[in-house]
N, C-alpha and C positions, 0 to 999 in steps of 0.2 A: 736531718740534713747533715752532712757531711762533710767537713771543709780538710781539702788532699792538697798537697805539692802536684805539681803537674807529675813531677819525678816520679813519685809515689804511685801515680797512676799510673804511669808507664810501667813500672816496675813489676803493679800490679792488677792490670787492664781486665784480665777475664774476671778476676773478683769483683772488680768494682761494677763494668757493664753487669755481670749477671745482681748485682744490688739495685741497682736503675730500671732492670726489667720487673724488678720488685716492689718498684714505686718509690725508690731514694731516691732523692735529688742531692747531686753530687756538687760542692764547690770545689772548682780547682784555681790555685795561685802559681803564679809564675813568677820567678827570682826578682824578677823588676814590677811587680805586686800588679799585672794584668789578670785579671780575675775573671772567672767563666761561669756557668751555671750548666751542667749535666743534665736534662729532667725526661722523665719516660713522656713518649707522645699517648696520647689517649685517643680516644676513640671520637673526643668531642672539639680535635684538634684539626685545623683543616692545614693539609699542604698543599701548595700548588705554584708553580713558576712564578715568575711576576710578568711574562706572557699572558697564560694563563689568567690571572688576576686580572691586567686591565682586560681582554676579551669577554670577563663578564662583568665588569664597569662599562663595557660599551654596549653590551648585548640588552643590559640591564636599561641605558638611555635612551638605545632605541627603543625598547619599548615602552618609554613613556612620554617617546614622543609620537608613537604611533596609540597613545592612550590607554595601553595595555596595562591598568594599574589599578589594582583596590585600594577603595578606602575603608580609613580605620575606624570604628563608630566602637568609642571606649563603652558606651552602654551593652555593647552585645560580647565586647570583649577580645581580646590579643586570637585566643584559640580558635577562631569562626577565621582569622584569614588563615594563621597556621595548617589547619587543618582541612582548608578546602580543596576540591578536587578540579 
C-alpha cells in the first residue's frame, strides 16, 4: 500500500492508476489531511446504482411474500441452496 499527496497523484496519475490495475491500493491525503483509498475492483465486487440495489431489495420481498423462498437445513449444508437450479 501506498500512501501519495493527492499532488503527487496528479503529478503522476498514469503511474499510479497503471499500480492499482496491478492490485496496489493507493492512499491519498490532502493538505487539510482528508484521506482516500484507491483499490482495483475485482471480479467478486458488485457495482450497481442505488436504483438498482433497492429494485432487488424489493424484487427479493416480493418474493417472499409470494413464498418464493428456500430453506436452510445446516445438516445438508450452505452449497445445496447455492448451487441449486
Amino acid at each position: 500500500m501506498l500512501v501519495i499527496s493527492l499532488r503527487e497523484f496528479r503529478g503522476k496519475q498514469n503511474f499510479y492508476v497503471n499500480k492499482i490495475k496491478h492490485g496496489e491500493d493507493i492512499i491519498l491525503k490532502t493538505r487539510d489531511n482528508f484521506i482516500m483509498k484507491l483499490v482495483p475492483i475485482t471480479e467478486d465486487d458488485t457495482i450497481m446504482t442505488k436504483e438498482e440495489f433497492y429494485a432487488k431489495i424489493e424484487h427479493s420481498l416480493r418474493q417472499a411474500k409470494e413464498g418464493k423462498t428456500v430453506q436452510y437445513e445446516p445438516r445438508k449444508g450452505l452449497s445445496n441452496i447455492l448451487h441449486r437450479k
